[in-house]
BAMAR-894677 format. One record per residue: x, y negated, z of N, C-alpha, C in turn. Coordinates in Angstrom, 1 decimal, always signed. Layout:
residues N
<r <X Y Z> <X Y Z> <X Y Z>>
...
This chain:
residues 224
<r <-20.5 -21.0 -22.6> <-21.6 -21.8 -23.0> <-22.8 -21.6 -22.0>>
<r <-23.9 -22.3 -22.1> <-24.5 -22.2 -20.9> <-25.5 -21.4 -21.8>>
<r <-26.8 -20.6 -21.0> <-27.0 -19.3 -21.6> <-28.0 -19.5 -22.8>>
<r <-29.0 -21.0 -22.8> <-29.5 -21.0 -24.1> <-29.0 -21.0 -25.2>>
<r <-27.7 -21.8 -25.2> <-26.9 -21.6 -26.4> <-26.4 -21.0 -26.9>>
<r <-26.0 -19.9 -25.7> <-25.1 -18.3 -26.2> <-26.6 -17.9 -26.8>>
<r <-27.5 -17.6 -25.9> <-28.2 -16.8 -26.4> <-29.1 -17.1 -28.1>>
<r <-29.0 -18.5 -28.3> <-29.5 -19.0 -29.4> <-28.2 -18.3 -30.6>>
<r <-27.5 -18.0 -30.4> <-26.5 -17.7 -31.3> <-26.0 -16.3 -31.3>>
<r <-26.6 -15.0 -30.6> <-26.4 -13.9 -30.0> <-28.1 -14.0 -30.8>>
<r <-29.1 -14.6 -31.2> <-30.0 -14.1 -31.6> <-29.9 -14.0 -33.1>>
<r <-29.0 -15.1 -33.6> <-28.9 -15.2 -34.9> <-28.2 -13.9 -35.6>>
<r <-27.3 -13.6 -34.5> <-26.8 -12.5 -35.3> <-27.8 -11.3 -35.1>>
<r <-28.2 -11.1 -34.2> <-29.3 -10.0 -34.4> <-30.3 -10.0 -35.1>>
<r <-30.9 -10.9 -36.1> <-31.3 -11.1 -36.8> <-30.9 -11.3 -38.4>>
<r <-29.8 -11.4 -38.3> <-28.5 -11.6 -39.7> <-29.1 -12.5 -40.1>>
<r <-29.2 -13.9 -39.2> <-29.5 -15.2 -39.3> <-27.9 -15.9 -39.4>>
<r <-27.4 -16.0 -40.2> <-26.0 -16.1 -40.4> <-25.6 -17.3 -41.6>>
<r <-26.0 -18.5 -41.6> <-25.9 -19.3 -42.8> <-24.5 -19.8 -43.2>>
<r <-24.1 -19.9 -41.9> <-22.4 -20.7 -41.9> <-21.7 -19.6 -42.3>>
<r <-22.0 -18.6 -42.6> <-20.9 -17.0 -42.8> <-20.1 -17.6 -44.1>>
<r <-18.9 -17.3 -44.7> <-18.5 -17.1 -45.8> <-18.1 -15.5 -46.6>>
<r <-18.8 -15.5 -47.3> <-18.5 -14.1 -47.8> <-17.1 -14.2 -48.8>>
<r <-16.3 -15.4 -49.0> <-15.2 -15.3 -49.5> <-13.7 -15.7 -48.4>>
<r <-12.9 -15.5 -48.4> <-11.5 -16.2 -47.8> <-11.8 -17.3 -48.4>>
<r <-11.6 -18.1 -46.9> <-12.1 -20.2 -47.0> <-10.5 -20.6 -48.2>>
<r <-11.1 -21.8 -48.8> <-9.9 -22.4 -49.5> <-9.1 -22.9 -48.8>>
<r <-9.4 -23.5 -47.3> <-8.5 -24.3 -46.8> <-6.7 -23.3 -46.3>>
<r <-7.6 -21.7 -45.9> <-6.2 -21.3 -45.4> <-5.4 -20.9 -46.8>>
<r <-6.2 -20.5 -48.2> <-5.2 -20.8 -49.2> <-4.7 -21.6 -49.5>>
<r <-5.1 -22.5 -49.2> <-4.3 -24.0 -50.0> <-3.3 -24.7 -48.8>>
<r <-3.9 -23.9 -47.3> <-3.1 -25.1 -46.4> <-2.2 -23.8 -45.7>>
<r <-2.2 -22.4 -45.8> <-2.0 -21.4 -45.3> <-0.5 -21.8 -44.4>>
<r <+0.6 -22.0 -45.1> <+2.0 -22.7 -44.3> <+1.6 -23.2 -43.0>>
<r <+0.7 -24.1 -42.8> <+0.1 -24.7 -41.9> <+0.3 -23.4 -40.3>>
<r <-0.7 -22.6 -40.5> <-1.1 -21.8 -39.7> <+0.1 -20.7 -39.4>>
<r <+1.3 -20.8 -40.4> <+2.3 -20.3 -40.6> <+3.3 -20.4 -40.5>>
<r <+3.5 -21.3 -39.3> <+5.2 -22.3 -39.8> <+5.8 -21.7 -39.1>>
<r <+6.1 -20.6 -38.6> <+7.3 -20.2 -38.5> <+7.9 -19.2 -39.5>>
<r <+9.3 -19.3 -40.1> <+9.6 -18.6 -41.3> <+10.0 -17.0 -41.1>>
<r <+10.7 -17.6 -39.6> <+11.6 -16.1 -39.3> <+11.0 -15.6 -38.0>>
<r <+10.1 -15.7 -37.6> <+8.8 -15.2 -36.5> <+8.0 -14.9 -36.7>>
<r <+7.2 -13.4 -36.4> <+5.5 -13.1 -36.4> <+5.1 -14.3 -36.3>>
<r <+4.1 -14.9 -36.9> <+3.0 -15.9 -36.5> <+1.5 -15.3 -36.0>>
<r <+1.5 -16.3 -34.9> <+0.3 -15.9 -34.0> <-0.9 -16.3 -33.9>>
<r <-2.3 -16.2 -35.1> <-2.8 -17.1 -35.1> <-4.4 -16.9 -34.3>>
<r <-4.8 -17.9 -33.9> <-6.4 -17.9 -33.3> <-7.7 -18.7 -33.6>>
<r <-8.4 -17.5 -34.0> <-9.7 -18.4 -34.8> <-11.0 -18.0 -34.0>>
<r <-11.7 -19.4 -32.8> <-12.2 -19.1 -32.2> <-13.7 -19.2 -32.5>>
<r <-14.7 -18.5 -32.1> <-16.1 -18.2 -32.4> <-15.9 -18.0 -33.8>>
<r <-15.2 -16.8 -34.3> <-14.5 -15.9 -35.8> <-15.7 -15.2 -36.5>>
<r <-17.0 -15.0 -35.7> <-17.5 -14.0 -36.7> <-17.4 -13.0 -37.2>>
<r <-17.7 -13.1 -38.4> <-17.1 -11.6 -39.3> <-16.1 -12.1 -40.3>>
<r <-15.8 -13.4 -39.6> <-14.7 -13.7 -41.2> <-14.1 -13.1 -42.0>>
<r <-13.7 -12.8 -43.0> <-12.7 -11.8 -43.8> <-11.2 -13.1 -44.1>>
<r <-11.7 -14.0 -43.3> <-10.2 -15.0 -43.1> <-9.1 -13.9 -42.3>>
<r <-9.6 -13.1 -41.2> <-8.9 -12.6 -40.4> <-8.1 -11.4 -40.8>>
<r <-8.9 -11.0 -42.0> <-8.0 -9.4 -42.9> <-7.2 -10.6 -43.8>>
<r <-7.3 -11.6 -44.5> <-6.2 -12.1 -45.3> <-4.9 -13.2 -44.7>>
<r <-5.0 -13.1 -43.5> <-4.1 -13.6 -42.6> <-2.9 -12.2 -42.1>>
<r <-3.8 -11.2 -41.7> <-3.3 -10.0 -41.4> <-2.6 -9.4 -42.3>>
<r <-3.0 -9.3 -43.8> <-2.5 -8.9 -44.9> <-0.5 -9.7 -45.1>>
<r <-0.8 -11.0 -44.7> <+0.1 -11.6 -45.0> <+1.5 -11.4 -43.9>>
<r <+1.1 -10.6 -43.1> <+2.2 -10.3 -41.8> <+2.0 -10.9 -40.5>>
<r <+0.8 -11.7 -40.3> <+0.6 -12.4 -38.8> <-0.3 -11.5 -38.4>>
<r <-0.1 -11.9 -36.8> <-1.3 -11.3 -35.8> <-2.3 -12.0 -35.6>>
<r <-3.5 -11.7 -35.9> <-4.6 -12.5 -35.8> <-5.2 -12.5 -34.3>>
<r <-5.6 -13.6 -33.3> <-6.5 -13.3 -32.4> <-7.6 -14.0 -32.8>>
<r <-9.4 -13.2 -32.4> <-10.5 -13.8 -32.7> <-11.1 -13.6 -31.5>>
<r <-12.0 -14.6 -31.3> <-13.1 -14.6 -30.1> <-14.3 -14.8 -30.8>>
<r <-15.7 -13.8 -30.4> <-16.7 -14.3 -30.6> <-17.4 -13.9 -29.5>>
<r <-18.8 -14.4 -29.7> <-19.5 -13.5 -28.5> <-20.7 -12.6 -28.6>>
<r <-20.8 -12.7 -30.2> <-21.7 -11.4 -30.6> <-21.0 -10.2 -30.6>>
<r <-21.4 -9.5 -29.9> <-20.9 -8.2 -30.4> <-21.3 -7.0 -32.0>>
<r <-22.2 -7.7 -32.1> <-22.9 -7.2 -33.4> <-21.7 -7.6 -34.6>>
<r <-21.1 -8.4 -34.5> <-20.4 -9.8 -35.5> <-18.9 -8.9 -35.5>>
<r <-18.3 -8.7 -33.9> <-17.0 -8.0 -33.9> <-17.2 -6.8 -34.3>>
<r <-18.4 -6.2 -34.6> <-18.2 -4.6 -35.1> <-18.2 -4.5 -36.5>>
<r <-19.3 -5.1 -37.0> <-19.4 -5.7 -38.6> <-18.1 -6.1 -39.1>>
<r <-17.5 -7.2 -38.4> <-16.0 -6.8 -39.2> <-15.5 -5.9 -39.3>>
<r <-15.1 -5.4 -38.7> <-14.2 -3.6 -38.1> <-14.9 -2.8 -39.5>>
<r <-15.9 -2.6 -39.3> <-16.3 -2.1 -40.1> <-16.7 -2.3 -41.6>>
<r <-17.3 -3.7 -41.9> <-17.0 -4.2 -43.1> <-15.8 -4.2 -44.0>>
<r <-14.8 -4.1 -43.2> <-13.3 -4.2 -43.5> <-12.3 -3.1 -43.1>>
<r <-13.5 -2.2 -43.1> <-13.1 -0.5 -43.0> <-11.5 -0.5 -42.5>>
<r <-11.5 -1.1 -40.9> <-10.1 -0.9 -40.1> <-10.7 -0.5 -39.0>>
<r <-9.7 +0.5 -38.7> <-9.9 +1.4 -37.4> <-9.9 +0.4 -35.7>>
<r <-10.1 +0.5 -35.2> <-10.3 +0.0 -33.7> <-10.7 +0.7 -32.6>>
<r <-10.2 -0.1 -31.5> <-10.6 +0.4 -30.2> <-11.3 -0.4 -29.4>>
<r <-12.0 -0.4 -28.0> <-12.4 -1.5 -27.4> <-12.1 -1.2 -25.5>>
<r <-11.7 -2.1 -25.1> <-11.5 -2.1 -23.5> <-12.2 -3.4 -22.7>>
<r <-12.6 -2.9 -21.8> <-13.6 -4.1 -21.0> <-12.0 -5.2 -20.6>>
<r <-12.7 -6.1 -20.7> <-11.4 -7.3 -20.1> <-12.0 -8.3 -18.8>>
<r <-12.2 -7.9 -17.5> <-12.5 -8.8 -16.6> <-12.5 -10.0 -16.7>>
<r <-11.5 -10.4 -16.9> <-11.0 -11.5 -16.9> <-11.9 -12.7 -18.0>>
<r <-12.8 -11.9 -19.1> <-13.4 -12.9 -19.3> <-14.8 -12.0 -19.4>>
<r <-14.9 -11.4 -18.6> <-16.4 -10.9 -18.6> <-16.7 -10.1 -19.7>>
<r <-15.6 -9.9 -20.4> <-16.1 -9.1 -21.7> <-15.4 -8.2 -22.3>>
<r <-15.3 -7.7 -23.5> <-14.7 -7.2 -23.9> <-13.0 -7.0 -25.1>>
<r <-12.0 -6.5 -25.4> <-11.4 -6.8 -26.4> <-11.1 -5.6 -27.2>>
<r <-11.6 -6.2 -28.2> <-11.5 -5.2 -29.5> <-10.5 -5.3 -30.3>>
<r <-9.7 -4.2 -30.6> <-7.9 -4.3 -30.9> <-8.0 -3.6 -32.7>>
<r <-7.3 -3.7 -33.6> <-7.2 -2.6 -34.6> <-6.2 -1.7 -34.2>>
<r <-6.2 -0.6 -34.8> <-5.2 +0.9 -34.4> <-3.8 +0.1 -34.5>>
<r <-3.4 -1.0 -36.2> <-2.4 -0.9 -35.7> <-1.4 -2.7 -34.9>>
<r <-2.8 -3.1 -34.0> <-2.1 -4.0 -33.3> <-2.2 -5.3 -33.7>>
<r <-2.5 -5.5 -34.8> <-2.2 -6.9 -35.9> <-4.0 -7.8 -35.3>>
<r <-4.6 -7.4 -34.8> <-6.5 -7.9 -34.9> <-6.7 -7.5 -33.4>>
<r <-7.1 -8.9 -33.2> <-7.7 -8.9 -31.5> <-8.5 -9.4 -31.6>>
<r <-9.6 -8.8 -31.2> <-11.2 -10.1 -31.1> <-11.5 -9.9 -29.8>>
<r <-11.7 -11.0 -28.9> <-12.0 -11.1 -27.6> <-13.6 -11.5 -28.0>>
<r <-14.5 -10.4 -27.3> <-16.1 -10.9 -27.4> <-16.8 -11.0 -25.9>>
<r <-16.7 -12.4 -26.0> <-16.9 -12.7 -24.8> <-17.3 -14.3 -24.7>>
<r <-17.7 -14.8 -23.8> <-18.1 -16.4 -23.6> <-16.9 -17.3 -24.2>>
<r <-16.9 -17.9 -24.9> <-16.0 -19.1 -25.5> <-15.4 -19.7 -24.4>>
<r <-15.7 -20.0 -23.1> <-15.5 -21.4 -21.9> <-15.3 -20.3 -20.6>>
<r <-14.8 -18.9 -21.3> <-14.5 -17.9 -20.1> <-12.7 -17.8 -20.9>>
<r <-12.4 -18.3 -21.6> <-11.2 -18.0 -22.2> <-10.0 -19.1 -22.3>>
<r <-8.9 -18.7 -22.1> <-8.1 -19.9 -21.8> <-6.5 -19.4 -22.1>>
<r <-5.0 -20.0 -22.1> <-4.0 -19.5 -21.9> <-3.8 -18.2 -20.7>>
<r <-4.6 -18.3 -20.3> <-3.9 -17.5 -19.1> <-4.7 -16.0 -19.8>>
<r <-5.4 -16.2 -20.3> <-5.9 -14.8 -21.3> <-4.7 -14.3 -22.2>>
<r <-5.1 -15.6 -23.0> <-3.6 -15.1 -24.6> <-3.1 -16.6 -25.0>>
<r <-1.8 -16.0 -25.0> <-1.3 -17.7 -25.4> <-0.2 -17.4 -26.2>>
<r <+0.6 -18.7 -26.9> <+1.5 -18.5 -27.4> <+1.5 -18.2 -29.2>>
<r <+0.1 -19.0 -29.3> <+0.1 -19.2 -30.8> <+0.6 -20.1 -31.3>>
<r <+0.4 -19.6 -33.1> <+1.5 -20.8 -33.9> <+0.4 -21.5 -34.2>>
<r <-0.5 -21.0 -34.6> <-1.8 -21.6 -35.4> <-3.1 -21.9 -35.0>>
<r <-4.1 -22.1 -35.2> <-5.7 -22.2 -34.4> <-6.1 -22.6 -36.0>>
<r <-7.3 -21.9 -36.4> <-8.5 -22.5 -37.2> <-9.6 -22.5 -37.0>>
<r <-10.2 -23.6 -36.8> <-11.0 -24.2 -36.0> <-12.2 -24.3 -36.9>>
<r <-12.7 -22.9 -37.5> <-13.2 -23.0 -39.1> <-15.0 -23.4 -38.3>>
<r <-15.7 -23.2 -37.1> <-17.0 -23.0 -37.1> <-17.1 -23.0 -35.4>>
<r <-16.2 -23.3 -34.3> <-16.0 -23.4 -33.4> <-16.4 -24.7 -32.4>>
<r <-15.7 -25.6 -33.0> <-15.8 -27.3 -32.3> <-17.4 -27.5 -32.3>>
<r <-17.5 -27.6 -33.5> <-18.8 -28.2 -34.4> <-19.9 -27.5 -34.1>>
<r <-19.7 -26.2 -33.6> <-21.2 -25.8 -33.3> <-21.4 -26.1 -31.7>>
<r <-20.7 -26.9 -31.1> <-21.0 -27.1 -29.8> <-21.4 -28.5 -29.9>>
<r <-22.9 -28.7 -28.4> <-22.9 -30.2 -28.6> <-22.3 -30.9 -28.1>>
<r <-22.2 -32.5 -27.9> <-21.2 -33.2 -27.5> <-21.0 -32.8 -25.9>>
<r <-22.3 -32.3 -25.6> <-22.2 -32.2 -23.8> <-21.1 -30.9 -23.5>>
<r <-20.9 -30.2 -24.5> <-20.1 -29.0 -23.9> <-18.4 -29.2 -24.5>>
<r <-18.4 -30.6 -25.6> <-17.3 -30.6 -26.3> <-15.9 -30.9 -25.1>>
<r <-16.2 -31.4 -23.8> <-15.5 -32.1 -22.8> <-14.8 -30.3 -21.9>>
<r <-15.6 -29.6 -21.7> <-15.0 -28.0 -21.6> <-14.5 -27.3 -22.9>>
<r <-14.8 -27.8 -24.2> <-14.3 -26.9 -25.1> <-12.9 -27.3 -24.9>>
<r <-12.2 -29.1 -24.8> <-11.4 -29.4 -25.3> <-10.4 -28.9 -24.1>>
<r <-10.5 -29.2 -22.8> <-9.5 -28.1 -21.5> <-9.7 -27.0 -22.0>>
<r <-10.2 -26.2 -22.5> <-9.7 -24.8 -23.0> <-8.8 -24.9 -24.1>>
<r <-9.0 -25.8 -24.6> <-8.0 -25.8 -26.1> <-6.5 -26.8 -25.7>>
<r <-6.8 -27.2 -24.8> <-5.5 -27.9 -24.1> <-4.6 -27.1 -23.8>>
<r <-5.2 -26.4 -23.5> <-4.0 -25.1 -22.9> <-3.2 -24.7 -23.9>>
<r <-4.0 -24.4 -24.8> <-3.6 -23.4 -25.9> <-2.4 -24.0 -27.3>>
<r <-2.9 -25.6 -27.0> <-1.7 -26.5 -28.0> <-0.4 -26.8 -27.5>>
<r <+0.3 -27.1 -28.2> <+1.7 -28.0 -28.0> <+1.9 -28.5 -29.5>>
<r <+3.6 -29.1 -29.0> <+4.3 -29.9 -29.8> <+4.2 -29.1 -31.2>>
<r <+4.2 -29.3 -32.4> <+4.4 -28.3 -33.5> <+3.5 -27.3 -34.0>>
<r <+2.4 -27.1 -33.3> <+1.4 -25.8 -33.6> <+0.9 -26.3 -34.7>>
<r <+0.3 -25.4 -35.4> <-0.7 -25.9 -37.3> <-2.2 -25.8 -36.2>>
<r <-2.6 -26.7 -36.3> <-4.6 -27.0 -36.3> <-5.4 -27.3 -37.3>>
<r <-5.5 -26.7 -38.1> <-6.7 -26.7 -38.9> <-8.0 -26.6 -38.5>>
<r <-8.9 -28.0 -38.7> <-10.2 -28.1 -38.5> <-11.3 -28.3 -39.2>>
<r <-12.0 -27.6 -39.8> <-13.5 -28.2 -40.5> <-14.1 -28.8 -40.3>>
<r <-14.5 -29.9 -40.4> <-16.4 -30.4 -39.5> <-16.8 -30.9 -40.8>>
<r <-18.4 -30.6 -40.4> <-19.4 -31.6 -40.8> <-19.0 -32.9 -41.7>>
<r <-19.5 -33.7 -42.8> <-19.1 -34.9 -43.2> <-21.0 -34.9 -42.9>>
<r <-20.8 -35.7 -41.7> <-22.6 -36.2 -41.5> <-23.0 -36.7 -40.5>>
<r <-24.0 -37.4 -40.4> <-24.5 -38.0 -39.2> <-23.9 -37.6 -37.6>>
<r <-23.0 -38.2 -37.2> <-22.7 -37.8 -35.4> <-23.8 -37.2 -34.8>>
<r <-24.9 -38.0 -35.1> <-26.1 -37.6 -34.3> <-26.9 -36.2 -34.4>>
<r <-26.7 -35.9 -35.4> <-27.1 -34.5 -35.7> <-26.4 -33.2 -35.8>>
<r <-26.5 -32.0 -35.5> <-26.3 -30.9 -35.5> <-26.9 -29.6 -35.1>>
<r <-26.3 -28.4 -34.6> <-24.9 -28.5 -35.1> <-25.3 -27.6 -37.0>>
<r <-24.3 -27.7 -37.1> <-22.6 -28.2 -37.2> <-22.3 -29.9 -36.8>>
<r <-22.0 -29.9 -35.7> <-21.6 -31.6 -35.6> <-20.1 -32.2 -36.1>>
<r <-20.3 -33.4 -36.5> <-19.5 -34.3 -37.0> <-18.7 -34.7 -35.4>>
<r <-17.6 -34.5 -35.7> <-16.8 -35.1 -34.3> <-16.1 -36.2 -34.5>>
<r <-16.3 -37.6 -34.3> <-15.5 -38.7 -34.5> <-13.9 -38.6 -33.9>>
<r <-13.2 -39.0 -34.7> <-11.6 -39.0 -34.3> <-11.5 -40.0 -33.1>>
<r <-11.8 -40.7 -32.5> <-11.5 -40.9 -31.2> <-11.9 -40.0 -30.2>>
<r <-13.2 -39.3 -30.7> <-13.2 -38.2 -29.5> <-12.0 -37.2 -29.5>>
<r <-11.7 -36.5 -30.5> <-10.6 -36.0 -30.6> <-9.7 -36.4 -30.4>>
<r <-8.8 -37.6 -30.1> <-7.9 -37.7 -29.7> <-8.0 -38.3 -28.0>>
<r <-9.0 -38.9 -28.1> <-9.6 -38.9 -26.3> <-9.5 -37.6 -25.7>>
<r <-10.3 -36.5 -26.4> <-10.3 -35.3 -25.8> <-9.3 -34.6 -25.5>>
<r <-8.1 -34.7 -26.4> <-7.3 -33.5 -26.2> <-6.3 -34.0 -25.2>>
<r <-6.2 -35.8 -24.7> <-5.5 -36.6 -24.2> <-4.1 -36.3 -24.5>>
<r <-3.2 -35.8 -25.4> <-2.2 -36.0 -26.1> <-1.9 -36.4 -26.8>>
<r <-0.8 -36.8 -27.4> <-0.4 -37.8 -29.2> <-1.2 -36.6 -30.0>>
<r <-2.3 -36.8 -30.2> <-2.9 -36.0 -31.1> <-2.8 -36.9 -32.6>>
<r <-2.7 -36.5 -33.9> <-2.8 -37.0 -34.5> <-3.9 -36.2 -35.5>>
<r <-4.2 -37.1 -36.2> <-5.8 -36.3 -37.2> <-5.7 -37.1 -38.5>>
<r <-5.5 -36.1 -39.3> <-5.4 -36.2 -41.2> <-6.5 -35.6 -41.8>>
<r <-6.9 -36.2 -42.6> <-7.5 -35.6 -43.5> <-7.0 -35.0 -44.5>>
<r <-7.0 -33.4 -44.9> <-6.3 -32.9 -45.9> <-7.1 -33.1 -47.4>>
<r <-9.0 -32.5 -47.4> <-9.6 -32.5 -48.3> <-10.9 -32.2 -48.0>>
<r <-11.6 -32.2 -49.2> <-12.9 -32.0 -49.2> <-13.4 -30.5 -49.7>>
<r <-14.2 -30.3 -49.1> <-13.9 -28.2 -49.4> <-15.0 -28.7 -51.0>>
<r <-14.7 -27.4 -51.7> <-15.5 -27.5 -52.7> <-16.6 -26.1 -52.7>>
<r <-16.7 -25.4 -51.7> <-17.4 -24.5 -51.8> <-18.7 -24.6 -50.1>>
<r <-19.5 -24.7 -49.7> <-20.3 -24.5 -48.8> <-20.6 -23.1 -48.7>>
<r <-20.9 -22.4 -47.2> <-21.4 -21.1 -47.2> <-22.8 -21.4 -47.7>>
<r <-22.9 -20.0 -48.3> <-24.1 -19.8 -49.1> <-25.6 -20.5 -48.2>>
<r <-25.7 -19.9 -47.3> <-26.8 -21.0 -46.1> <-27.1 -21.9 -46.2>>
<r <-25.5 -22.8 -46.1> <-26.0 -24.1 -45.6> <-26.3 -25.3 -47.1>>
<r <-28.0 -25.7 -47.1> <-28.0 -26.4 -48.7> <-29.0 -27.7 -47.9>>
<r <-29.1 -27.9 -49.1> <-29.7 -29.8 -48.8> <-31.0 -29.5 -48.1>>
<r <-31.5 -28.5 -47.9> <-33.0 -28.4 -47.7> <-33.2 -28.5 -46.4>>
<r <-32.4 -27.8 -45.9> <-32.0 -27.6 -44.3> <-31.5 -28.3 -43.4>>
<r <-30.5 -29.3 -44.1> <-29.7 -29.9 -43.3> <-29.6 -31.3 -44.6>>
<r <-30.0 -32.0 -45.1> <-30.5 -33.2 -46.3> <-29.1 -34.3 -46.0>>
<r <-28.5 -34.9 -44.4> <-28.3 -35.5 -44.4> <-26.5 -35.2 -44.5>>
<r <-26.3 -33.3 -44.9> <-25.2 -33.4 -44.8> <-24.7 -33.4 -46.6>>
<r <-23.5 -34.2 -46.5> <-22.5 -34.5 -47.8> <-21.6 -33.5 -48.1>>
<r <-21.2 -32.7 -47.2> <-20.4 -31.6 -47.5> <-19.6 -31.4 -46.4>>
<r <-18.1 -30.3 -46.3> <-17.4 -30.4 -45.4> <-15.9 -30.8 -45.9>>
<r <-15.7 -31.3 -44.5> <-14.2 -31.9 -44.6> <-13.0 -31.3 -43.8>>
<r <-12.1 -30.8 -44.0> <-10.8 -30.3 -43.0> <-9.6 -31.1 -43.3>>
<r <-9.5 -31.5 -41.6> <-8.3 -32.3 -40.9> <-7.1 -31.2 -40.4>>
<r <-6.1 -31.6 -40.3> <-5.3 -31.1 -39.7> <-4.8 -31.9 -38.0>>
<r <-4.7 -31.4 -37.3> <-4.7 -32.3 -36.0> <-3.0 -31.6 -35.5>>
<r <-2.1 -32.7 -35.5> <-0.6 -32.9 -35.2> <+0.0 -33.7 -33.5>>
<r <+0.0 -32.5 -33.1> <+0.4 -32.8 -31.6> <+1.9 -33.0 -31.4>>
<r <+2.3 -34.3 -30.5> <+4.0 -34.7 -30.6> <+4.0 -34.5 -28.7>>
């Protein structure tokens, strides 16, 4: 990201300016979980980028997958670890300027580091991506680098689960991403479903703040 932005969001967390957080596991990976999990007789490999402190990442883990997360607070990757009282380690990673924070036993990777420093050639070879707060908090000008980093990382078959915005394109973030950009972007047979309408918002985000948003929506996005 270029550095206002990082740093606009590296201040939020230092401040536990945190609106979009969920303090529960989202409905979508209970209700759509298969998704992120289609292989029956394979570890599944899943990655949830600009992760937070999700507690999505201990109930994915719980279930037998290996979770990889990227954020770039470091305040955010410890607060999990520690919110979710699991042991860890941490090693500088060159390759993206930053750090990766592992659990003792293997299952939890959080790379904290720049979002648009990271690519296949870091970690590849997922079944899943949840795209729960990632896309949408970038603005359109950066969405054209988010999508070559995420090109790498798709193929035929993978589960994408996406949230956005149901609101004005014009405003954000959290921005609304039109399905032609998405499927312009990823320049593949992308295909884009709407599964549902969430019934819960993080505690943060309410009419006062953001008036012209309706709630959120998660797609599934089907690459052939």
């Amino acid at each position: 990201m270029d550095d206002k932005t990082m740093q606009g969001w590296l201040n939020c967390w230092e401040k536990k300016t945190i609106p979009w957080h969920h303090t529960d596991v989202h409905e979508t990976i209970e209700k759509y979980y298969e998704i992120l999990a289609a292989s029956p007789t394979a570890k599944n490999k899943i990655f949830i980028p600009l992760c937070g402190k999700t507690v999505d990442i201990k109930y994915l883990v719980d279930r037998g997958n290996e979770v990889v997360g990227l954020e770039a607070s470091e305040i955010a990757v410890r607060d999990f670890f520690t919110e979710q009282n699991i042991e860890y380690t941490s090693e500088d990673v060159p390759a993206v300027k930053g750090k990766l924070y592992r659990s003792s036993d293997k299952m939890i990777k959080i790379y904290c580091c720049d979002l648009f420093l990271f690519s296949a050639e870091v970690e590849s070879g997922f079944s899943g991506i949840w795209d729960r707060g990632s896309m949408v908090a970038l603005s359109p000008e950066a969405r054209k680098r988010y999508f070559e980093i995420m090109k790498t990382l798709t193929y035929p078959g993978i589960g994408y689960l996406l949230e956005m915005p149901d609101r004005d394109p014009k405003n954000g973030p959290p921005f609304f991403v039109p399905f032609d950009d998405l499927e312009r972007g990823f320049e593949q047979k992308c295909r884009v479903t709407k599964l549902f309408a969430t019934e819960k918002l993080p505690p943060g985000l309410d009419g006062e703040k953001m008036p012209d948003l309706k709630g959120m929506v998660v797609f599934r996005l089907a690459f052939q």
